[in-house]
Structures are given as structure tokens and as C-alpha cells.
C-alpha positions as CSV (number, residue, x, y, z in Angstrom):
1,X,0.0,0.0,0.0
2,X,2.9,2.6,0.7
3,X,4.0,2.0,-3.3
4,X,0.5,3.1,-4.2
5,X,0.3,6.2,-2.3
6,X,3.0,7.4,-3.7
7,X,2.1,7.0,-7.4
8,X,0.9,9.6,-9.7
9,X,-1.6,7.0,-11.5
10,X,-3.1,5.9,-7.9
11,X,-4.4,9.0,-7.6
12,X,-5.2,9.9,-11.4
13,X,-7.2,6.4,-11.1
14,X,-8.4,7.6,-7.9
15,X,-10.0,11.3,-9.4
16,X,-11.3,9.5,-12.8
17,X,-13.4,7.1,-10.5
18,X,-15.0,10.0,-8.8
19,X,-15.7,11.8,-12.0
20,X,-17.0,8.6,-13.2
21,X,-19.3,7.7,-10.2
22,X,-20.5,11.3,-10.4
23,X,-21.4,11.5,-13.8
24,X,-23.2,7.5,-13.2
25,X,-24.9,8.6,-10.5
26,X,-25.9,11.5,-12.2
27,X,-26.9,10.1,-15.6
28,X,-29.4,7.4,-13.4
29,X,-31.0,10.2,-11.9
30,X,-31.8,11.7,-15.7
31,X,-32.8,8.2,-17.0
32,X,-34.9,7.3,-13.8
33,X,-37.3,11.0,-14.2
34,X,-37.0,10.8,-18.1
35,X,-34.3,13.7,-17.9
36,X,-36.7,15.7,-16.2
37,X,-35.8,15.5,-12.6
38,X,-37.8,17.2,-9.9
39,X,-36.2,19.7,-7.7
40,X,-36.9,17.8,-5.0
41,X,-34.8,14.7,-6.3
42,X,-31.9,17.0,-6.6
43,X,-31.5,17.7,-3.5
44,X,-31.6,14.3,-2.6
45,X,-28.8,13.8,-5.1
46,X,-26.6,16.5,-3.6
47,X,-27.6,15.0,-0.2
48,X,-26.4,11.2,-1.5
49,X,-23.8,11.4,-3.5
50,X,-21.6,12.7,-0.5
51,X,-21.9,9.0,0.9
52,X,-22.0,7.1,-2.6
53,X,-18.5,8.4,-4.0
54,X,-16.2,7.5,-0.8
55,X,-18.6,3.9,-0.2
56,X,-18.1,3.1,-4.5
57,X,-14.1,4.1,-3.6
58,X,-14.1,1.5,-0.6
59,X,-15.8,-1.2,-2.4
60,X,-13.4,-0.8,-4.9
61,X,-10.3,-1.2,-3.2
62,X,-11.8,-3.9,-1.0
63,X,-12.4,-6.2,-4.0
64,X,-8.7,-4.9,-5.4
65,X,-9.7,-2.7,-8.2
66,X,-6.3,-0.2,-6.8
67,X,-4.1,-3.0,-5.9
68,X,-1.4,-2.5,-8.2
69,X,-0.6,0.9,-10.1
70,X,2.4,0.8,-11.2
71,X,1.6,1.2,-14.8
72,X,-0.5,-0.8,-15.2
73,X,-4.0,-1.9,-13.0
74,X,-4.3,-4.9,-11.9
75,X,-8.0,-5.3,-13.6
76,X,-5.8,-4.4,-17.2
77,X,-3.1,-7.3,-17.3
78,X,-3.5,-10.3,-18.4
79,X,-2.8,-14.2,-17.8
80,X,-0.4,-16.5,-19.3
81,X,-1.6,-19.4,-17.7
């Protein structure tokens, strides 16, 4: 874990998943209300997506999406065997 925190790609990694869980988060709102959403519902996205992003981000590295970043992700490589 001390290798990762010091990579540039961790954390590039790292910013592109919260983009990413944002803009799905975001986009399931739109398709859930036909891309008309309620003011109401926004606020309840504003108030959620505080908790989503950092529980997406420890699901993630639980199941070992950020395990190895040193070039290359773990999910990206591929077996020989």
C-alpha cells in the first residue's frame, strides 16, 4: 500500500473514479425521471452522493480494483496461464 500512495496513476485512477461515479450517478437520476428531474430529487442527489463516492471508492479497493498501479492496473493485465 505505501508503493501506491506514492504514485501519480493511484491518484489519477483515484480522481477519474469519482468523476466517473458522479457522472453515473448523475446520468441514473436523468434516465430514472426521463431527464426531467424534480427539484426535490436533486437535493436528494446533492444529499447522496456525499456517501456514494467515498462507499463506491471503498468497495473498490476492498475487491482490489487499486491493488497495483504501477503502470498498469491490476483489472488491465492479463494471464499467461
Amino acid at each position: 500500500m505505501k508503493n501506491i500512495l506514492g504514485n501519480f496513476h493511484f491518484y489519477l485512477m483515484l480522481f477519474l473514479d469519482v468523476l466517473l461515479i458522479a457522472a453515473a450517478y448523475l446520468l441514473a437520476f436523468l434516465l430514472r425521471f426521463e431527464g426531467q428531474v424534480p427539484p426535490s430529487e436533486w437535493v436528494h442527489l446533492r444529499e447522496t452522493l456525499p456517501y456514494i463516492i467515498p462507499l463506491k471508492l471503498l468497495l473498490f479497493a476492498l475487491f482490489g480494483l487499486y491493488r497495483e498501479c504501477g503502470g498498469t492496473p491490476a483489472s488491465w493485465t492479463w494471464s499467461t496461464s
